[in-house]
N, C-alpha and C positions, 0 to 999 in steps of 0.2 A: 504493500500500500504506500504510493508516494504522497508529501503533501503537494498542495497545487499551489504555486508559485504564482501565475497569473495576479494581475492585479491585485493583488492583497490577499487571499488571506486563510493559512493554515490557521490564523487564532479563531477562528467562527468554524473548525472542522468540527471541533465536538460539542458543538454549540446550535440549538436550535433556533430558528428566531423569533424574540420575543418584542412582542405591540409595548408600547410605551404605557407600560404601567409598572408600580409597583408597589405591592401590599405590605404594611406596616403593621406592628399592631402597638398600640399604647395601654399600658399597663397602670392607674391611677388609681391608689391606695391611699383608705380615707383614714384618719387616726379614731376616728372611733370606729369604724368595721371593715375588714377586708372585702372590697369590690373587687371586680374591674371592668375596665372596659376595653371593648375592642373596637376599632378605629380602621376599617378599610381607605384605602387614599390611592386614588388614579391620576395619576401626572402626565399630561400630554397626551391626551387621546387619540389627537388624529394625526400624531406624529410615531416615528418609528424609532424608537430608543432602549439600548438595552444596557441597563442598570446591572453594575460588575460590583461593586464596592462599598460599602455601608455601614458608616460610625454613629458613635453616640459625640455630640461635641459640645464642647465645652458650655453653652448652655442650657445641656439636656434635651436639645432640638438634633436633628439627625442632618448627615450630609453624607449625599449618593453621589458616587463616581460611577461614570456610564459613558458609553457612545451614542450619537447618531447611525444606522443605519439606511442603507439605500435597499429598492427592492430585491437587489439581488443578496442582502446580510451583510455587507461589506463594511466596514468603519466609514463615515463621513467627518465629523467632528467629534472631537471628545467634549463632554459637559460636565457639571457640578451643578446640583441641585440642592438646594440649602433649606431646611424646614424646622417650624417651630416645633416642641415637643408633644405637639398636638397632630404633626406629622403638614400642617399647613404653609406652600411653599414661603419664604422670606426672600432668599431673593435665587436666578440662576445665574450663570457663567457658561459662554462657549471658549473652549479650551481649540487653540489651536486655528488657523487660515483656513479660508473654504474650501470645503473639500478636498482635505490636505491629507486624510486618511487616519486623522489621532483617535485611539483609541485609551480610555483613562482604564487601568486595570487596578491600580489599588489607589488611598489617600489615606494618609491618617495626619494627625494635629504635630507640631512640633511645637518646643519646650517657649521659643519666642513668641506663640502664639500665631504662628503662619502656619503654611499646609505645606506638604513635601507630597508631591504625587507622582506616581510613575506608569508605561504602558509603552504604545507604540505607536510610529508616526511614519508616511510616505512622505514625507518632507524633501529626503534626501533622493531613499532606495523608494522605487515605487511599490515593492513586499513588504517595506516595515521595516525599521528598523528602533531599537529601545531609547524611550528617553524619561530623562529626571525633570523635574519641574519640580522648583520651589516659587512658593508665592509668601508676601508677608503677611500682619494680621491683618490687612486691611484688602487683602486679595489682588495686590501687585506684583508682579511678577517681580525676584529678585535672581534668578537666573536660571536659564533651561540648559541642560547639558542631551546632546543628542549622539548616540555611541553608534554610528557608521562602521560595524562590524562584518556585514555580509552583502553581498550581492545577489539578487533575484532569491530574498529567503526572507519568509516572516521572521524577525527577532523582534524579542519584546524583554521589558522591564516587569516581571508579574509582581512582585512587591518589592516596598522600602519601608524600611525602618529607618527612626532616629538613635543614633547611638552616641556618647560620649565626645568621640572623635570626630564624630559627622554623620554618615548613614552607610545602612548596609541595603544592596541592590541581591532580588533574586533574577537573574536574568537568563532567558530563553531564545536560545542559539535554532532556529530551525531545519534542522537537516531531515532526510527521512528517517522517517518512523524507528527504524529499529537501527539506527544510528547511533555511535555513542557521541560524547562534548556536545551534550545538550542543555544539562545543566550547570549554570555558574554562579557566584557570587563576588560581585565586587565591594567591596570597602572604599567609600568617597570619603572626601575629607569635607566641608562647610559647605564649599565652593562647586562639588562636584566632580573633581578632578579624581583619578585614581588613584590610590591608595596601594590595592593588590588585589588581584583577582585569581578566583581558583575554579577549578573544573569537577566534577561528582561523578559518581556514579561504573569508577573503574575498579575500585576496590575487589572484586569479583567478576574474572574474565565469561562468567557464563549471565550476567548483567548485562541486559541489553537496551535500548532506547529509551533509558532514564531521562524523565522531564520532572520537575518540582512544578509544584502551583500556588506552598505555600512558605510563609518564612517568621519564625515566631523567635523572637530574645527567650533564652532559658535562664532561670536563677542565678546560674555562676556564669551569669556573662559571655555564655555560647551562643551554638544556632541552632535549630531543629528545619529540617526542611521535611514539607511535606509533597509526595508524588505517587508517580510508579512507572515500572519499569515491566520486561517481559523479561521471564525468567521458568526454567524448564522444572520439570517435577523433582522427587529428591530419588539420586541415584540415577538421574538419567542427564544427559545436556543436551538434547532436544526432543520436543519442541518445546519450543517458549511461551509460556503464557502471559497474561495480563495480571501484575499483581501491585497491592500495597508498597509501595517503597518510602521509610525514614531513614533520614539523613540525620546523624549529630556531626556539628563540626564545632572547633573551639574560637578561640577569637581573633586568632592568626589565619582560621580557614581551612585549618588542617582536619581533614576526615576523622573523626575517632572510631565512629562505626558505620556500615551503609545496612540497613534490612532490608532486604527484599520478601514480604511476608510469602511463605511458601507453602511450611504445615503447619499445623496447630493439632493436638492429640491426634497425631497419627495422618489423620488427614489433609490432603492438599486445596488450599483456599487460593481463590482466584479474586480478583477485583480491585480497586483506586481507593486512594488515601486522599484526603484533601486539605483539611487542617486539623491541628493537634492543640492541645489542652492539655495541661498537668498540675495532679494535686500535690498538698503539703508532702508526701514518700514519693516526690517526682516518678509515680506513675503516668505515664504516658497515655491520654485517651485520645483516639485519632479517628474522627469520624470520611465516611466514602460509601463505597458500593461493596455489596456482595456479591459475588457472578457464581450461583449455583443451578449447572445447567442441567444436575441429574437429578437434581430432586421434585417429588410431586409438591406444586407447580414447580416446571422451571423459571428462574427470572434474576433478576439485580434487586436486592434488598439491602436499605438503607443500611448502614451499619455502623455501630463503634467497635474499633478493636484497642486491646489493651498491649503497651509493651513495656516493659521495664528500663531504668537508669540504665541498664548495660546492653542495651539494644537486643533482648530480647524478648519473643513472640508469648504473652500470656493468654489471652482468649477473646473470642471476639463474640458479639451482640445482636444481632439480626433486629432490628425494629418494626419492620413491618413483613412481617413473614410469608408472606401469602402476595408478595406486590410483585411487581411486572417492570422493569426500565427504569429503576429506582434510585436514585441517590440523595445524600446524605451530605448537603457543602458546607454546616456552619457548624460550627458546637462552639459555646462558653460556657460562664459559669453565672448563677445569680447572685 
């Protein structure tokens, strides 16, 4: 399976397309008895926009990172939609020149009160190529850095963090499918300039087309990346399946462990990882898909799996057991 380089765009390969809306719910607890309420909110109805990114911000009101799409699913502009905690817009933002192809794939708040946002843009490469955007608190731009790394290949920035020294970049190199040097991480310094960059997912030569999708700071000032990769049954080195893949790395970017979730008591589990969570015994909970295609029903069921501090496989969770093309993209905590 190749990706399709054309005009734009392996990042909408496993992406369906989604009408310009997007459901919220608000949660409003009263001090003398627990309610709540639930709060549907459709943004842009007769526009074509798909909503990737979604924080709580600083005053309890939400801000969505999203694209423009064209009929054919393609990025147009990337946006930021900005709402009160009632889920009602305040104000919005077009990210990037007309039909320039930007695409916003994550934003979160930074410590000076501005927004660090990253994704992908035809600026340069008409496939996409990954960029940084910082803005201040006031939503001015204070400097975009755009990393012209590939030729006729989607690359993209899928998240940024803030960190001490500046930010750390998960970035996606687009080669085909079961290609390796597809996932990477850079370390920027303020200004967005590079730091150091490291490559994933070679740790184990029978590890094939390892992508990350997500990037979490862990307690002792590492990294956790969340994906997957294709990887063959145990005792065997082909063929390859679709599985879970976490990444710990430290803060220099050096691998300490790569999993490729394979078995679990005995047997072999198939399916995507997407972001990860961990409690006070830095247990690992990593929610994604199940791909269970022998069992009555077959189908993709939501799931959480557990792994431990030392990167291994403890048990996984089926959420809706009975479901059909199912995934599982967000987990916190309350």
């Amino acid at each position: 399976m190749e990706l399709n380089t054309s005009a734009g765009h392996q990042l909408l390969l496993h992406m369906k397309k989604l009408e310009a809306f997007v459901l919220l719910f608000g949660l409003i607890f009263s001090t003398q008895t627990l309610t709540a309420q639930i709060w549907p909110k459709t943004y842009f109805p007769n526009k074509s926009i798909y909503p990737h990114s979604l924080i709580e911000y600083y005053d309890s009101g939400y801000l969505i990172g999203s694209w423009y799409i064209t009929d054919d699913n393609l990025p147009q502009n990337g946006s930021l939609i900005k709402t009160d905690r009632n889920g009602d817009i305040l104000w919005f933002k077009r990210l990037g020149n007309l039909n320039d192809g930007t695409a916003v794939f994550d934003v979160n708040q930074t410590s000076d009160g501005g927004l660090i946002i990253s994704g992908s843009t035809e600026q340069i490469d008409a496939a996409g190529d990954p960029f940084i955007l910082k803005l201040d608190a006031c939503g001015e731009v204070e400097w975009c850095r755009i990393y012209n790394i590939g030729k006729n290949r989607l690359d993209a920035a899928s998240a940024i963090l803030e960190i001490p020294s500046g930010y750390i970049a998960l970035i996606f190199y687009g080669f085909h499918l079961f290609s390796d040097g597809k996932t990477h991480l850079y370390q920027l310094d303020h200004n967005g300039n590079m730091v150091w960059q490291q490559v994933y997912g070679g740790s184990d030569s029978l590890i094939v087309g390892a992508e990350g999708r997500d990037l979490k700071i862990t307690p002792d000032g590492h990294y956790l990346i969340n994906g997957f990769c294709y990887y063959p049954d145990r005792d065997t080195i082909e063929p390859s399946y679709l599985r879970p893949l976490i990444i710990k790395v430290d803060s220099m970017g050096n691998a300490e462990w790569e999993l490729p979730w394979s078995t679990v008591d005995g047997g072999s589990f198939y399916g995507q990882s997407y972001r990860s969570i961990l409690d006070n015994n830095n247990t690992i909970y990593s929610c994604g898909r199940s791909i269970e295609p022998y069992t009555p029903p077959p189908g993709d069921r939501p799931v959480i799996i557990k792994t431990d501090w030392e990167g291994n496989e403890i048990s996984y969770h089926n959420m809706v057991p009975d479901s059909w093309q199912a995934v599982f993209f967000n987990i916190n905590w309350f």
